[in-house]
N, CA, C and O atoms as a MOPAC input file, in Angstrom:
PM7 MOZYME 1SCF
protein

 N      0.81500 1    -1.20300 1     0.00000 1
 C      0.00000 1     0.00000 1     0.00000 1
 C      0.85600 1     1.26500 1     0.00000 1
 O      0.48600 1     2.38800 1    -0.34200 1
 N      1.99800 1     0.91800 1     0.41700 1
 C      3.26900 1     2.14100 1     0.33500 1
 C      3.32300 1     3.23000 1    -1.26400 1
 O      3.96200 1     4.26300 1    -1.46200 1
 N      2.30000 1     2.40700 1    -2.26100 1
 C      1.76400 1     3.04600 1    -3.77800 1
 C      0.97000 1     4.27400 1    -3.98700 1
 O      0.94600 1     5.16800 1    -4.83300 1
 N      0.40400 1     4.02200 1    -3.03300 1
 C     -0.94500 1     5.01600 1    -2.93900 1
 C     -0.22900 1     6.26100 1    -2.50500 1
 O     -0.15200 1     6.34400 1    -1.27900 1
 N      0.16300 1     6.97200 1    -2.98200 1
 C      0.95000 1     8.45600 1    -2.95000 1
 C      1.18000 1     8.99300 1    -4.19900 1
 O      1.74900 1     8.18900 1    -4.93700 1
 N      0.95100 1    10.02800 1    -4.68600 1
 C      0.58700 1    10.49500 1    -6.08900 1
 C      1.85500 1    10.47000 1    -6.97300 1
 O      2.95700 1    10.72000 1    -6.48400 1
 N      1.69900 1    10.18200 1    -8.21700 1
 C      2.23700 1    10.01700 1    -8.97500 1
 C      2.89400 1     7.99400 1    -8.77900 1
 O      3.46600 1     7.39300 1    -9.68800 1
 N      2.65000 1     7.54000 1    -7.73400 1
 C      2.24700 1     5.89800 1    -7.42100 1
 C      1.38400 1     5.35900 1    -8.46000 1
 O      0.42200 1     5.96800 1    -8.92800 1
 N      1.90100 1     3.76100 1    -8.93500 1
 C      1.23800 1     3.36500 1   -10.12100 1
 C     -0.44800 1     2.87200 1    -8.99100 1
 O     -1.37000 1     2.87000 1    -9.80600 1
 N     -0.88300 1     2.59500 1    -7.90200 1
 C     -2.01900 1     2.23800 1    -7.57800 1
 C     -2.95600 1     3.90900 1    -7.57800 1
 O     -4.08000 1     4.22200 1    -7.97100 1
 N     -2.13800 1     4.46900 1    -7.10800 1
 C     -2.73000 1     5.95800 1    -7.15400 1
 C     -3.24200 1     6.25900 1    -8.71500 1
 O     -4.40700 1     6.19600 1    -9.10800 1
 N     -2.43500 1     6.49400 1    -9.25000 1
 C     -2.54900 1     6.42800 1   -10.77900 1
 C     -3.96500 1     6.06800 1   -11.20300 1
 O     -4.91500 1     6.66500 1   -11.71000 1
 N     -3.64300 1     4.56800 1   -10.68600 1
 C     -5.07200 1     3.50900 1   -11.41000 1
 C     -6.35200 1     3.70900 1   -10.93400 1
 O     -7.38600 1     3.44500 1   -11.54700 1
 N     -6.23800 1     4.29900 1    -9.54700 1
 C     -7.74700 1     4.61000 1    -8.75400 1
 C     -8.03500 1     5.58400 1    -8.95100 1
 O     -9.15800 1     5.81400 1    -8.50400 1
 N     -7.20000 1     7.08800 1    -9.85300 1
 C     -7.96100 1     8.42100 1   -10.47700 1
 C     -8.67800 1     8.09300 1   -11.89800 1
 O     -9.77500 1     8.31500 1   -12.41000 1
 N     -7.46200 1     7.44300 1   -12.25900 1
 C     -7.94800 1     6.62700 1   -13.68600 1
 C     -9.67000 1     6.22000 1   -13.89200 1
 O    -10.57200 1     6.71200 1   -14.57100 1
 N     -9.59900 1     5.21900 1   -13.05800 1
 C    -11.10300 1     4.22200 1   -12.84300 1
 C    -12.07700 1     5.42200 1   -12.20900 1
 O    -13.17900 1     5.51300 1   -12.74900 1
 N    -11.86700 1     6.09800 1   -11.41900 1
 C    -12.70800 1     6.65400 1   -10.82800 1
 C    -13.39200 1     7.79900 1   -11.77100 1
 O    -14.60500 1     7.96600 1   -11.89900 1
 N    -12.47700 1     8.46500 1   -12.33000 1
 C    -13.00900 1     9.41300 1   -13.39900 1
 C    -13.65000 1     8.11600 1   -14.86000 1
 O    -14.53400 1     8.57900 1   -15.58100 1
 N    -13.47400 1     7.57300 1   -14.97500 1
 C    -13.42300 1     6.20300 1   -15.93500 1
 C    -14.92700 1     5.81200 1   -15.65400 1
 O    -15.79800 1     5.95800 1   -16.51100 1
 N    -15.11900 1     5.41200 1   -14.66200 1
 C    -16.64300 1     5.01600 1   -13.91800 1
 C    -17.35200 1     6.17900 1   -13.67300 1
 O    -18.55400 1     6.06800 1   -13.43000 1
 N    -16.86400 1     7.21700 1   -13.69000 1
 C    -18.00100 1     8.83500 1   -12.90200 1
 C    -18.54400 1     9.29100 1   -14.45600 1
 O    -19.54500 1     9.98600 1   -14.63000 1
 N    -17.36200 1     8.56500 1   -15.94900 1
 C    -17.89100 1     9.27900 1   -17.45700 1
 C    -18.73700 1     7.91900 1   -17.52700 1
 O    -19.89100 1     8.29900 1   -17.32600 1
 N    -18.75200 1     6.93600 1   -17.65400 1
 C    -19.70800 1     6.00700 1   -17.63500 1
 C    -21.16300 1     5.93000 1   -17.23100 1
 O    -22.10000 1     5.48500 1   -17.89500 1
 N    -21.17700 1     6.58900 1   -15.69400 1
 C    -22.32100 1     6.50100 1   -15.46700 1
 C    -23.03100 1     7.73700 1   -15.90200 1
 O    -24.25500 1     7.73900 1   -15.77000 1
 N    -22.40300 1     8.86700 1   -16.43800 1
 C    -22.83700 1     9.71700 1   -16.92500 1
 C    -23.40300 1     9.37500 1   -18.33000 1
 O    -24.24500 1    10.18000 1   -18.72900 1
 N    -23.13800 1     8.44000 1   -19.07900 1
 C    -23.33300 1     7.87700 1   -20.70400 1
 C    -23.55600 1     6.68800 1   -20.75500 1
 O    -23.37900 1     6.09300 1   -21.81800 1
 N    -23.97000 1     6.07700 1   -19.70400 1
 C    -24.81500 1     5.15300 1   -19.61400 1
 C    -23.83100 1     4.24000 1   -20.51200 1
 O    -24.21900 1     3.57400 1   -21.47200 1
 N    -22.58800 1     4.30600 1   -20.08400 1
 C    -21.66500 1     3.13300 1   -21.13200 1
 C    -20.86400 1     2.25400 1   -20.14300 1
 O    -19.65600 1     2.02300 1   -20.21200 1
 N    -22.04600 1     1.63800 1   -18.87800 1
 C    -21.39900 1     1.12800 1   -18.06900 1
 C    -20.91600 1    -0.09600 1   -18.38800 1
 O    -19.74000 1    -0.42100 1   -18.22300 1
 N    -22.23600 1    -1.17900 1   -19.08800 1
 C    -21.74800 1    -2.70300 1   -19.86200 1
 C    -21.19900 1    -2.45700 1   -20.48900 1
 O    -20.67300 1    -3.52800 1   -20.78800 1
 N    -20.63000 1    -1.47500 1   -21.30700 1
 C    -19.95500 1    -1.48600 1   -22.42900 1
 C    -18.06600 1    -1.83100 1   -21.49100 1
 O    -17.19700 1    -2.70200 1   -21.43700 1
 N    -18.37400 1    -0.45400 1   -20.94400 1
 C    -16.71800 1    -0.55600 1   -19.83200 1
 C    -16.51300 1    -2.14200 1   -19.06200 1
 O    -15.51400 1    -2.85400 1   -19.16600 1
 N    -17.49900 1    -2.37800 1   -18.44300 1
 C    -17.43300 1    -3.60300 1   -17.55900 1
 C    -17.30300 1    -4.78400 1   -18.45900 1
 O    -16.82000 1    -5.77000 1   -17.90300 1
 N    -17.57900 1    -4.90500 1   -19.56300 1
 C    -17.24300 1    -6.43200 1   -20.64200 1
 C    -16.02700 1    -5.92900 1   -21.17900 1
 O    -15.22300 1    -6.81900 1   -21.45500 1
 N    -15.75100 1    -5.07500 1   -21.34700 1
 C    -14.21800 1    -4.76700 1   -21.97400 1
 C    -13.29700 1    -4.55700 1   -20.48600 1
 O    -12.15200 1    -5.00800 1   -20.51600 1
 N    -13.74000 1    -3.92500 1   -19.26600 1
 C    -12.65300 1    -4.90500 1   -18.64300 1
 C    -12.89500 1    -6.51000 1   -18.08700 1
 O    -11.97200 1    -6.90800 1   -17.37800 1
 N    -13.58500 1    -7.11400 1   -18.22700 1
 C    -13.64000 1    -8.27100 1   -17.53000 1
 C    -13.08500 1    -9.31400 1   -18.95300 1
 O    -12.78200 1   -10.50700 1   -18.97300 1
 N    -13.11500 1    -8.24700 1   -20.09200 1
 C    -11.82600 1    -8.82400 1   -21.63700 1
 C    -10.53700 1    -8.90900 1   -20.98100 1
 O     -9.88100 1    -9.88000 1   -20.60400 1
 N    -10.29500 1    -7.44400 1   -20.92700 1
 C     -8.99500 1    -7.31900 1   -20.12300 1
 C     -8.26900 1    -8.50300 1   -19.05500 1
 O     -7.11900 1    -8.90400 1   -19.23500 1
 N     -9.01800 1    -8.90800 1   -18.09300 1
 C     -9.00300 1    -8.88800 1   -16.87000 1
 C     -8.58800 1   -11.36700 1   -17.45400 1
 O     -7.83900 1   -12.26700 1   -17.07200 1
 N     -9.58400 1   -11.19300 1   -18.37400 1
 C     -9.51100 1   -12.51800 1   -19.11800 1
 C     -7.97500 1   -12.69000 1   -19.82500 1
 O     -7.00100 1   -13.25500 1   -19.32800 1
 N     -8.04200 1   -12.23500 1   -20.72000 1
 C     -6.74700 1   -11.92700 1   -21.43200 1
 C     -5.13400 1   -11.82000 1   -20.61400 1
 O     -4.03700 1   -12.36400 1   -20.74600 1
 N     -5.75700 1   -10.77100 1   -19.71400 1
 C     -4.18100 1   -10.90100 1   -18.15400 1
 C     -3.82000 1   -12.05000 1   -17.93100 1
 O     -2.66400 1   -12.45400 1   -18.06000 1
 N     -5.14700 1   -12.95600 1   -17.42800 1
 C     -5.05100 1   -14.02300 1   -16.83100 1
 C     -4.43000 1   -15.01500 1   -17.03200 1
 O     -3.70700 1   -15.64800 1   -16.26300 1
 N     -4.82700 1   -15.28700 1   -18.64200 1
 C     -4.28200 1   -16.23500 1   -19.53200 1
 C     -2.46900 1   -16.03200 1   -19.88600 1
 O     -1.72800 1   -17.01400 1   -19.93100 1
 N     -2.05800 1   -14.86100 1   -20.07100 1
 C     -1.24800 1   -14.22600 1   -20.07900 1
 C     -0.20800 1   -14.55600 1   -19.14400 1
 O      0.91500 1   -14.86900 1   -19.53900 1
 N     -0.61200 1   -14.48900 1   -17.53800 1
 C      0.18300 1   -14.73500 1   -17.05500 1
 C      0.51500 1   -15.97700 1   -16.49300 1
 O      1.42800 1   -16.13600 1   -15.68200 1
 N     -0.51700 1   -17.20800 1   -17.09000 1
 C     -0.38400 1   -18.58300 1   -16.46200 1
 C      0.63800 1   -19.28500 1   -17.77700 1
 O      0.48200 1   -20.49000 1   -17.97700 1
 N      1.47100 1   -18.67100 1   -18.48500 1
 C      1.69000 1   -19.32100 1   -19.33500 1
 C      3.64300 1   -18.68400 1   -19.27600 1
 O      4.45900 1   -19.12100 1   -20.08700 1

């Protein structure tokens, strides 16, 4: 957790998502975000068992 201090890659990722999810729910492009990361999130996976 020593990340979470700005310019930190977890810091980074939680302004990222957060503004990421706050334009989403504004445009109603929430399934759209959530199947393209749970692509992502598939793809990592595989990625790193190999």
């Amino acid at each position: 957790m020593r990340d979470l201090v700005p310019g930190g890659y977890l810091f980074t990722h939680a302004i990222f998502w957060t503004v990421v999810a706050m334009v989403a729910v504004g445009t109603n492009a929430v399934a759209i975000i959530l199947s393209i990361g749970l692509g992502l999130l598939v793809v990592e996976t595989v990625t790193q068992q190999k």
